[in-house]
N, C-alpha and C positions, 0 to 999 in steps of 0.2 A: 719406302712407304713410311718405316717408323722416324725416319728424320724430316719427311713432309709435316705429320702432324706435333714432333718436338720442336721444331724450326717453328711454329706459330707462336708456342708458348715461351722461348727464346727474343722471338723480335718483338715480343712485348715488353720486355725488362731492359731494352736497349735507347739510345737516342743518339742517333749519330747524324751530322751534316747530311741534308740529301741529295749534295753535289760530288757525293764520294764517286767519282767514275771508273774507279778500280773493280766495281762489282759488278764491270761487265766481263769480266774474266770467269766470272762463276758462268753466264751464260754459253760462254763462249767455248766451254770447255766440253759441252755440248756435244759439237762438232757439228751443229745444226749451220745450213746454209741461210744465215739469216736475212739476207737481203734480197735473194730469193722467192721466199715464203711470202705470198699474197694470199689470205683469201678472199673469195668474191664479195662477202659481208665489208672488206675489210680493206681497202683502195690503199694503193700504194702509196699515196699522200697520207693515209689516217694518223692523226692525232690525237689524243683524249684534250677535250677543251682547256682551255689557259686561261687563267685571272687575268684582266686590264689588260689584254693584247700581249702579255708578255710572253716571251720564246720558252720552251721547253727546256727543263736541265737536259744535262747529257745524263745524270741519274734516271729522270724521267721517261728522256728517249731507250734508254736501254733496258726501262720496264716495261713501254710499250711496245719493243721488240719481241722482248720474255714472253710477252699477252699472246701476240701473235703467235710464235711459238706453240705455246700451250694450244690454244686455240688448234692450230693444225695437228696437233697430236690427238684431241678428242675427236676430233673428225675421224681420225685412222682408229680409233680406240686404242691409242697405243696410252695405255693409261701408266704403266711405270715411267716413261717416257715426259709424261704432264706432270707427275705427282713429283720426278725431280726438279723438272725446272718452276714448279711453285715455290719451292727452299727460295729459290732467288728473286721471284716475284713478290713474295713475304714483306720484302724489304719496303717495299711500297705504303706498310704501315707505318715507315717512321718519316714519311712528307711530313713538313711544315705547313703543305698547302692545303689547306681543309678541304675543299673541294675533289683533291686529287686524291686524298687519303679516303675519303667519304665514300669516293665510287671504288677504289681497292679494295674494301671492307664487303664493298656486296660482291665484286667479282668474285674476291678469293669465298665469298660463303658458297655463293651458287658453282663456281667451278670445283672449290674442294669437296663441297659436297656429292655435285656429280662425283668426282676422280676414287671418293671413299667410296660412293655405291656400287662402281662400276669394279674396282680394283680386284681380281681374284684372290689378292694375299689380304683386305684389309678385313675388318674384324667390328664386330657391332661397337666394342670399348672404343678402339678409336675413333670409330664415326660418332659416339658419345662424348667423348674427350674435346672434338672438334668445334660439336655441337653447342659445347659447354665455353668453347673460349670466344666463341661467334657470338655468343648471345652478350658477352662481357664487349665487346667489341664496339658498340652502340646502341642503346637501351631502346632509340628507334628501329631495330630488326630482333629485338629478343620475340616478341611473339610470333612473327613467321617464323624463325630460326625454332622456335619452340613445336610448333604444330607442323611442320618438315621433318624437324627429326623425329618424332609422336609418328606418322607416317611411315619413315626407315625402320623402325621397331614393331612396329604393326604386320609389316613386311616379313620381317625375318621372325616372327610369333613371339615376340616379347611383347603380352598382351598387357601384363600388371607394369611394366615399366612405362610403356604408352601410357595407363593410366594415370601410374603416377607424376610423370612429366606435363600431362595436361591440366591435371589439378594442381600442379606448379604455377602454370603460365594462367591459369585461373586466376589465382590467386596473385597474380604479381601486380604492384603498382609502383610506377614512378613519376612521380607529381600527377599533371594532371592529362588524360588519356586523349591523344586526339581522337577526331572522326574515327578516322583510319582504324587506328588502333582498338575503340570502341568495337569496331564490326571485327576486326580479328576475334578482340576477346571471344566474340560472343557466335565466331565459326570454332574458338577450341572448345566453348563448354558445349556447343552442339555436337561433337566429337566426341566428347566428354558421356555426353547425353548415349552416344550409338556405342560405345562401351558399356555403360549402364543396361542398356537393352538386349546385347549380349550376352552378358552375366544373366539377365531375366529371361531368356531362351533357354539356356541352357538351367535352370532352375525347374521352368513349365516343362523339359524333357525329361528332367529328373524325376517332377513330382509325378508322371503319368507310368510310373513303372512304381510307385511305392501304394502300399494298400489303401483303401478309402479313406480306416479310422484309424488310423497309424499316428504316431506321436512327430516320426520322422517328418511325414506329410504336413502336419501343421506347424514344423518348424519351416520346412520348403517354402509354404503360401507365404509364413511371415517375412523370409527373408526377399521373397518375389516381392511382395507390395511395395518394402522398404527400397526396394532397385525401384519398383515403377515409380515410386512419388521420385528420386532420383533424375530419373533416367525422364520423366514427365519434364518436369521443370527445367531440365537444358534444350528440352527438345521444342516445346515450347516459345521458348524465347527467339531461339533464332528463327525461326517457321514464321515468325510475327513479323519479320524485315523482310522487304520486296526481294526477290529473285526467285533461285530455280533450287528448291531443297526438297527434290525427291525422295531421297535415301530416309533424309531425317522424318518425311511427313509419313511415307510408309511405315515405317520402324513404329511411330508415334498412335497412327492407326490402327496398328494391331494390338497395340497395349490397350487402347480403349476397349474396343471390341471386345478383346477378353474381360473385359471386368464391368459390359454391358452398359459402358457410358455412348449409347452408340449415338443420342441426339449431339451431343460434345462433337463427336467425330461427324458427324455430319455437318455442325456448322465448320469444320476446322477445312474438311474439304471441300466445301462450297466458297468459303473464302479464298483460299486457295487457288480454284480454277475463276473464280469472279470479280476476283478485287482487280481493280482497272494499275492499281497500281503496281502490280506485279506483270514482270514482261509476260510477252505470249509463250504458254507451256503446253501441247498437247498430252504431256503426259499425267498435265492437271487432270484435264476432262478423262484421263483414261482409267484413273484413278477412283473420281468420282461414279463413273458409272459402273465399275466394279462394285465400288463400295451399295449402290445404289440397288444392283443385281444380287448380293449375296445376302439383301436386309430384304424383296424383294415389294421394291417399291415401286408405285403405279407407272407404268410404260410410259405418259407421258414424261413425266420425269427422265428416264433412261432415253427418249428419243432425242429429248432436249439438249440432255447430255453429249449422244452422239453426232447432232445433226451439228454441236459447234467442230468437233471433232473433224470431221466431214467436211468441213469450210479448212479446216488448219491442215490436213492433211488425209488426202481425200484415197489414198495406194494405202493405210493404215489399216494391220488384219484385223481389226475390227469392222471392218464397212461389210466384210460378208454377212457378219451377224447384226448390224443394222440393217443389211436389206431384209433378213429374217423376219425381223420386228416389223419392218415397216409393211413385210407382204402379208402379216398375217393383222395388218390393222383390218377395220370397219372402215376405214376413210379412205375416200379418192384419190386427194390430196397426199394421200401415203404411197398409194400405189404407184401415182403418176413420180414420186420421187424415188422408189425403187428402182427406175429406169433411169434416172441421172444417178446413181448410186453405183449400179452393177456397171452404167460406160464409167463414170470417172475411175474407177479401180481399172475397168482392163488400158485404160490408155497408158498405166503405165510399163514397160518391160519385165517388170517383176513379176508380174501376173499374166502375162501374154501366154502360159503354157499352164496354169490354173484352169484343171476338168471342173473344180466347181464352179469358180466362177463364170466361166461360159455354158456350163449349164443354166446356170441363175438368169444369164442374160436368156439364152433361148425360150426359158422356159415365160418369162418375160415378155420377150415376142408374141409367143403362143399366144399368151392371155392377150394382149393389145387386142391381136388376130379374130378373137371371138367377139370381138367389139370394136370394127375399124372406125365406122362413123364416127363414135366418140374418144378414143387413144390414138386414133394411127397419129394424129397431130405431135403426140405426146413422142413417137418414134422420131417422127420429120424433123424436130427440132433439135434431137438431140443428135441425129446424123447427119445432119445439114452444117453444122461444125467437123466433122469428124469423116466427111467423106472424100474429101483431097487427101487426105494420108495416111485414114484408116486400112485402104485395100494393098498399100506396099507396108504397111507396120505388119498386118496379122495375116493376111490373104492373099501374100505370092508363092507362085506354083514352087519355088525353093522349098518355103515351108512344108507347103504342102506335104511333097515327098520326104521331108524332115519328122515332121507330125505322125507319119503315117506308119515309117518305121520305129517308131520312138513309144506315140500313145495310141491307141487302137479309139480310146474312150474318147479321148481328145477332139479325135479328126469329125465324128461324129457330131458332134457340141456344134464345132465351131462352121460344119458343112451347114450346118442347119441358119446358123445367124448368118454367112456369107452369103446362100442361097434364098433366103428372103430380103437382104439389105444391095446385095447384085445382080440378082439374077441369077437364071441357071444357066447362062456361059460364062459365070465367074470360072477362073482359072483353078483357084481351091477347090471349090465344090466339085469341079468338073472330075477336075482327080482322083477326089476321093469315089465318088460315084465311078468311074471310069475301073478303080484298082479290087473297089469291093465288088464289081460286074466278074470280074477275072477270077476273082477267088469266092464266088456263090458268097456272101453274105446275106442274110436273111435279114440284117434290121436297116440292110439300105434301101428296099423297096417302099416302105412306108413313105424313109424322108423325102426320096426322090420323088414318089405321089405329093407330100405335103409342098414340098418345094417350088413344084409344078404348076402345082394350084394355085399359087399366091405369088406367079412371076407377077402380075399386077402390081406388086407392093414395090419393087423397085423403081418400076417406073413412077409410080407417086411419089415416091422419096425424092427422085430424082427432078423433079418438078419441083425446087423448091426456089 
């Protein structure tokens, strides 16, 4: 281990011909069966690309040997096993060919980085050491190389070194920053920013155990403010570029909140789930009508929120508490989408053994039930889809006897929706009535009256 990471800083102070073919002796000493070793990634022809059609050195070939090598070794996690034969892979930084030296620079970052993290013998300093020669390596990977290793230290709870490595790479310039390089920047000072907000959690913990009018308390709020203007301003910035920056808009929302900028945080999450230019996030919308419910603002609002929800991912445990919403509106229109709300969740397997939810649906039923002339329609249309594969997804006699042993609550629920959407020779229903006969149940007479009553309704369904 300790001559993998001295051997990088070694073959930096070196320049030797890259057709030395003697260094395939360091490989070979190995005793690695090199010609052997394919992996599936990695065809037995593989080559790493060549300048103007020219052939490979044998330098060359015997690095892309080494690769392969290596490569098999992280597969088995034999990591003393990779991390020696990098010593000899190393060599690969003294190409003259820019192109072949350029991708050696990012293999050996991403594979020595794996090989240090994974290493039982290696040690935060050498993955520091590493980190530190990588980023000198080419001034186009210092910022990833920067915020990877900010990352490995985060890991092992070296929190103020994280810090301080990130308001490094903050700060770093070398000419002028591409694109690329722009949006890293401005993923390490959002990083930056979720340190800051750390540091201000554990502040608001502190200050809630010290007395009202305490002198301690008012040095705590001052030193909290000076983290949020901080910890504000990184977090901010990157939240303002299209993508998916939950962690940071969370973190971001509760500093508002606390210090009652709450219209701030509302536009921040309203943009956030609306801006066209940001891809699709359900966890926007989930966010927003959080935020929407704990300020608690008018239902419209929070259905809107939900009903896009709804559309993105329809199995989401929030749909049980938008049918809530929706059953206890004034509007028809609400009611009537209660019932595509309560089928879209149980279509999925997740929820197939969910007592409320198929309470919700039955209960559902029921209401349609006191009002067929004008709902049943609103039933028809939603099982008219769903009646080729609903009665083997939720309503074979397997289950049945599954359900019955398993949830007592369950079978009940779901006897009730089987028994009005099939009939009462449905094979479900029939069991469950059939086992609660056997053992006197007392709450199966009602359903099997109600069931009875309203065989009719399968048949209209089925008429569609």
């Amino acid at each position: 281990m300790d001559s993998f990471v001295e051997g990088l800083e070694d073959e930096e102070g070196q320049e030797s011909p890259e057709e030395e073919t003697d260094n395939i002796s360091a490989l070979r000493a190995t005793d690695v069966p090199v010609a052997e070793l394919y992996l599936p990634s990695l065809p037995k022809n593989y080559h790493s690309p060549t300048m103007m059609g020219l052939e490979p050195s044998e330098f060359h070939k015997s690095k892309d040997d080494c690769l392969r090598c290596i490569h098999d070794a992280l597969l088995q996690s034999q990591w003393q096993r990779a991390a020696e034969l990098m010593v000899s892979y190393l060599e690969m930084l003294e190409s003259t060919n820019w192109a072949r030296q350029r991708e050696a620079s990012e293999e050996i970052w991403r594979i020595g980085t794996e090989i240090l993290q994974q290493h039982p013998q290696s040690t935060v300093e050498e993955a520091s050491h590493f980190a530190d020669r990588m980023k000198n390596l080419g001034v186009i990977k210092y910022l990833k190389v920067s915020l990877e290793h900010a990352f490995h230290l985060l890991c092992n709870g070296f929190l103020e070194e994280a810090y301080r490595d990130l308001s490094l790479a903050e700060s770093w310039r070398y000419g002028e920053l591409t694109v690329a390089q722009e949006k890293e920047r401005k993923l390490i000072q959002g990083y930056r920013g979720l340190l800051d907000y750390y540091k201000w959690l554990k502040k608001r913990t502190e200050m809630l155990e010290l007395d009202e009018d305490s002198y301690a308390r008012t040095s705590v709020q001052q030193e909290m403010y000076r983290l949020y203007q901080q910890a504000k301003g990184c977090l901010k910035e990157i939240i303002k570029i299209p993508g998916v920056w939950d962690p940071f808009v969370t973190c971001y929302i509760d500093m508002l909140e606390h210090y009652e900028k709450f219209e701030e945080a509302r536009e921040t999450l309203n943009e956030y789930a609306y801006n066209s230019k940001f891809p699709s996030n359900p966890n926007a919308h989930v966010l927003f009508y959080q935020f929407l419910k704990r300020r608690g603002e008018p239902k419209k609002a929070q259905i809107s929120a939900l009903q896009i929800l709804h559309e993105l991912v329809p199995s989401h445990e929030l749909m049980l508490e938008f049918y809530t919403i929706l059953s206890k509106s004034d509007k028809n229109k609400h009611h009537r989408q209660c019932l595509t709300v309560i089928f879209s969740v149980l279509d999925f397997a997740g929820w197939k053994e969910n007592v409320k939810a198929w309470h919700c649906l039955a209960k559902q039923i029921v209401k349609i039930l006191q009002n067929p002339d004008k709902q049943l329609h609103w039933l028809r249309k939603e099982w008219s889809s769903r009646k080729d594969w609903w009665p083997a997804f939720h309503f074979s006699l397997h289950l049945a006897k599954r359900n019955w042993q398993e949830n007592e609550a369950l079978v009940y629920e779901k006897a009730l929706v089987d028994g009005i959407l099939l009939g009462t020779d449905s094979k479900y229903s029939k069991y469950i009535i059939q086992q609660s006969h056997k053992l006197r149940k007392r709450n199966i007479k009602p359903l099997k009256k109600f069931v009875k009553e309203h065989s009719w309704v399968s048949l209209r369904l089925s008429d569609v």
